[in-house]
C-alpha positions in Angstrom: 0.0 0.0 0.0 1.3 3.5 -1.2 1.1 5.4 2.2 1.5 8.5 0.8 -1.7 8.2 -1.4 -3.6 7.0 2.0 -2.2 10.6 3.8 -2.7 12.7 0.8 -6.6 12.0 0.9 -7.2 13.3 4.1 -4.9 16.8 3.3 -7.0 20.3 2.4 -9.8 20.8 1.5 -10.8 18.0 4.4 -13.9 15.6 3.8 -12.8 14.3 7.1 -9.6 13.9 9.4 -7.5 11.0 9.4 -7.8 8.5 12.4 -4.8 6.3 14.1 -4.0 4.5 16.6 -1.3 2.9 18.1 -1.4 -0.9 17.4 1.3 -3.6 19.1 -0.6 -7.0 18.4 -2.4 -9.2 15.4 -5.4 -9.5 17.9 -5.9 -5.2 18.5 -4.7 -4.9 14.9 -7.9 -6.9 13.3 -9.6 -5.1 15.4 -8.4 -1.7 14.4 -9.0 -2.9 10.3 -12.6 -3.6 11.0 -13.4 -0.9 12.7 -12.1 1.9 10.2 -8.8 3.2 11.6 -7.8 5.0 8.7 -3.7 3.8 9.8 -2.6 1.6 12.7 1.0 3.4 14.6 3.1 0.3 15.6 4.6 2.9 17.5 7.7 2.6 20.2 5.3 3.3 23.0 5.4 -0.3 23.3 8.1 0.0 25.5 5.6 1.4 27.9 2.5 0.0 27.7 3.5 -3.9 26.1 7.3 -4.1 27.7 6.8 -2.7 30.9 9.8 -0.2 30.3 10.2 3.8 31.4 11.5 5.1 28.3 10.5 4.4 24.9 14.5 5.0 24.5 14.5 1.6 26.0 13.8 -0.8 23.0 15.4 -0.9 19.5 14.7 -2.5 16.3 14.5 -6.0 17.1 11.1 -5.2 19.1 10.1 -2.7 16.4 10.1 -5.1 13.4 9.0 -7.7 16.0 6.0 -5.8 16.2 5.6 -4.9 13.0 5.1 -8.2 11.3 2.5 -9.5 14.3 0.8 -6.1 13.5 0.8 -6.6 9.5 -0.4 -10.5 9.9 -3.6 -9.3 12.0 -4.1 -6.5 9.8 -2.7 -7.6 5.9 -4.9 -4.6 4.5 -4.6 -2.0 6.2 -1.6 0.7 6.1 0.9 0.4 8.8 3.6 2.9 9.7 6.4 2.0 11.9 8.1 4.0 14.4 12.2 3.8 14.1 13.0 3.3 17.7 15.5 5.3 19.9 19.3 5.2 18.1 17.8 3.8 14.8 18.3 6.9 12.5 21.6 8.5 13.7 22.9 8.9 10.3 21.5 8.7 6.9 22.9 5.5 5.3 21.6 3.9 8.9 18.2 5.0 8.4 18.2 3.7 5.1 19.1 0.8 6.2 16.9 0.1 8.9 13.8 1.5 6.8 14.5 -1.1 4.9 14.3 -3.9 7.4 10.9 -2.0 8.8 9.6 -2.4 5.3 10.2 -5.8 4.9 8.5 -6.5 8.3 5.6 -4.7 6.8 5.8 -1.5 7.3 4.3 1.2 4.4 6.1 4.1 5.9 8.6 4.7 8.9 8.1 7.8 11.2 11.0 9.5 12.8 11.4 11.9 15.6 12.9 15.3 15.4 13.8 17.8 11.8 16.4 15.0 10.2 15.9 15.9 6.6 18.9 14.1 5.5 17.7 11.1 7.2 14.2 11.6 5.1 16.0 12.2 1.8 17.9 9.1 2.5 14.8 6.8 3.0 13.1 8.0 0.3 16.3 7.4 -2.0 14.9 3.8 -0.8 11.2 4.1 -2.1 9.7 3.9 1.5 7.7 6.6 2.3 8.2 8.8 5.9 6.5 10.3 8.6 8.0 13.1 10.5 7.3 13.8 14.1 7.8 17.1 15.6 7.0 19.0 19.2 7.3 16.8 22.2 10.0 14.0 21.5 9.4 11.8 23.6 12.5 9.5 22.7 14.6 12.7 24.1 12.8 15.0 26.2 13.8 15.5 29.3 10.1 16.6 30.5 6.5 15.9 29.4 5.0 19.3 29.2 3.7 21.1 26.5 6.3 22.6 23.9 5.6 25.6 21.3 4.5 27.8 23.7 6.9 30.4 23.3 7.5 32.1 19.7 11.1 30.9 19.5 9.5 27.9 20.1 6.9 28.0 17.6 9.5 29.4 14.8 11.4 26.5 15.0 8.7 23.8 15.1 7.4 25.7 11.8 10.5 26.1 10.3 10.9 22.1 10.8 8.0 21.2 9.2 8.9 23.2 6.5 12.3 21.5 5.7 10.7 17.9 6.6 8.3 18.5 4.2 10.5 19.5 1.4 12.6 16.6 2.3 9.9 14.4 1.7 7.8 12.9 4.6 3.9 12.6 3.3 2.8 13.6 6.6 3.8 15.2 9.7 3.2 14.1 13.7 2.6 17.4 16.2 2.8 15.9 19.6 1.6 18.0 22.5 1.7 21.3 20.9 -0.7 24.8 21.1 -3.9 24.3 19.2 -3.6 27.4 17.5 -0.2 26.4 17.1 -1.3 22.9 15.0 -3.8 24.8 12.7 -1.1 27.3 11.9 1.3 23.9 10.7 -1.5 22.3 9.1 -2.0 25.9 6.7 1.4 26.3 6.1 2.4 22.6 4.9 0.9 20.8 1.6 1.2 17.3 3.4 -1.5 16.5 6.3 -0.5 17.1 9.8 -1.5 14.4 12.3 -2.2 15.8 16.1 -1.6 14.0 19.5 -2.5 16.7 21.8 -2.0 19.3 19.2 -5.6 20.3 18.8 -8.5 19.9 16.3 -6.6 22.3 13.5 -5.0 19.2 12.4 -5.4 17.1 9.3 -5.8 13.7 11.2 -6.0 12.6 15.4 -3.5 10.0 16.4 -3.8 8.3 20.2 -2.3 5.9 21.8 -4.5 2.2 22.2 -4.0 2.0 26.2 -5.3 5.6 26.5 -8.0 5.3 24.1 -9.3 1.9 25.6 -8.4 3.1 29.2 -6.0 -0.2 29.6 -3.8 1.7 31.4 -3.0 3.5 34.9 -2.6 6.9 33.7 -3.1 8.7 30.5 -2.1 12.3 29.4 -4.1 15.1 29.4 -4.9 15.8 26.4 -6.3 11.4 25.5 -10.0 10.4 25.7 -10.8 7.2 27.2 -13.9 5.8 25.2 -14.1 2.8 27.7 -12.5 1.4 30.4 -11.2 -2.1 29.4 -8.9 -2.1 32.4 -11.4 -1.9 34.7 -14.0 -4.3 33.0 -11.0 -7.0 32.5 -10.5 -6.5 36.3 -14.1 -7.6 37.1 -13.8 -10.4 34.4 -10.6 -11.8 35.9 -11.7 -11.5 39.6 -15.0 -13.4 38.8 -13.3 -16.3 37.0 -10.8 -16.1 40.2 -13.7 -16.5 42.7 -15.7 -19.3 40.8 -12.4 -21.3 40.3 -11.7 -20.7 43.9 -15.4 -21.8 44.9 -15.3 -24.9 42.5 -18.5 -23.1 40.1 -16.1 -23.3 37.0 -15.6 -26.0 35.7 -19.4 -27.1 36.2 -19.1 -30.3 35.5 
């Protein structure tokens, strides 16, 4: 599947924004395919919510294209884009490279983090489209709270966009940025920009599955919960507990 063609059909004029979700697992990844979701994020937020790690900084590309092939057998139609994980893209020739390796797991398009134009260029040299991914790093940052907020700030976060753009992503991430600040990116670029906290100005919504489905803990400010699977599998699994413990399951 040509990701580019399935990003450039939710750009301007919009007939509707782009969903995705994070997706780790065939199982969640059928799931995804039959309920619509426009592109499934096998996304290095695994280390978190599937690992059990503190840092998405904390896997590398054997989880990643893991990941990605369990993803792309529970999901064979749908278009999957695969996050290069912490250390995978220092230099051009290695991002080729492991691009590559991402696409043959079953990735249409890789997303990196940060302005690494060189990196894109490189990538695309390879015929594997990118997706960019700018404000909030989470691979780097040193804190969680909202960047952009400060003109400096929002310069530069333009002026990246800009040069990923013309380096040839097909889309852009904004993570955690000013609203006003996402519509602004989403004007100035002709590739659609996907938001994760970065308001309804954008071309397409991205959330992660645990905060969407409430599976986990905690979720950021800025994620809706549209159910609580965490609490309903906790009343599922302390039921079978007690009739296992009380002898009522098996019943015969």
């Amino acid at each position: 599947m040509n990701a580019a063609d399935v990003f450039a059909r939710f750009h301007k004029p919009l007939q509707r924004p782009l969903s995705m979700a994070t997706c780790y697992d065939a199982t969640f990844a059928s799931i995804m395919d039959e309920a619509g979701i426009d592109v499934l994020l096998v996304g290095d937020s695994l280390a978190n919510t599937m690992l059990g790690f503190a840092r998405t900084a904390d896997i590398g590309m054997p989880e990643m294209l893991h990941h990605t092939k369990a993803v792309r057998r529970g999901a064979p139609e749908s278009c999957i884009v695969a996050d290069f994980p912490f250390g995978a893209d220092t230099t051009p020739e290695l991002a080729a490279s492991n691009a590559v390796l991402l696409a043959q797991a079953g990735a249409d398009a890789v997303k990196l983090e940060g302005c690494l134009p060189q990196q894109v260029r490189s990538i695309r040299e390879k015929g594997i489209q990118v997706v960019g991914h700018l404000g909030l790093l989470p691979q780097t940052a040193t804190s969680l709270k909202q960047t952009g907020r400060t003109p400096e700030e929002q310069a530069r976060i333009l002026s990246e966009a800009k040069a990923m753009e013309e380096a040839g992503c097909c889309a852009i991430v904004l993570e955690h940025i000013p609203s006003a600040l996402g519509a602004q990116a989403t004007d100035l670029l002709s590739i659609p920009t996907v938001g994760i906290g970065a308001g309804n100005g954008c071309a397409g919504q991205v959330l992660v599955m645990h905060d969407l489905l409430g599976l986990g803990p905690r979720q950021p400010p800025f994620a809706k919960r549209y159910v609580n699977l965490r609490e309903q599998a906790l009343a599922a699994l302390r039921s079978y507990h007690a009739d296992v413990s009380s002898r009522l399951f098996p019943t015969t």
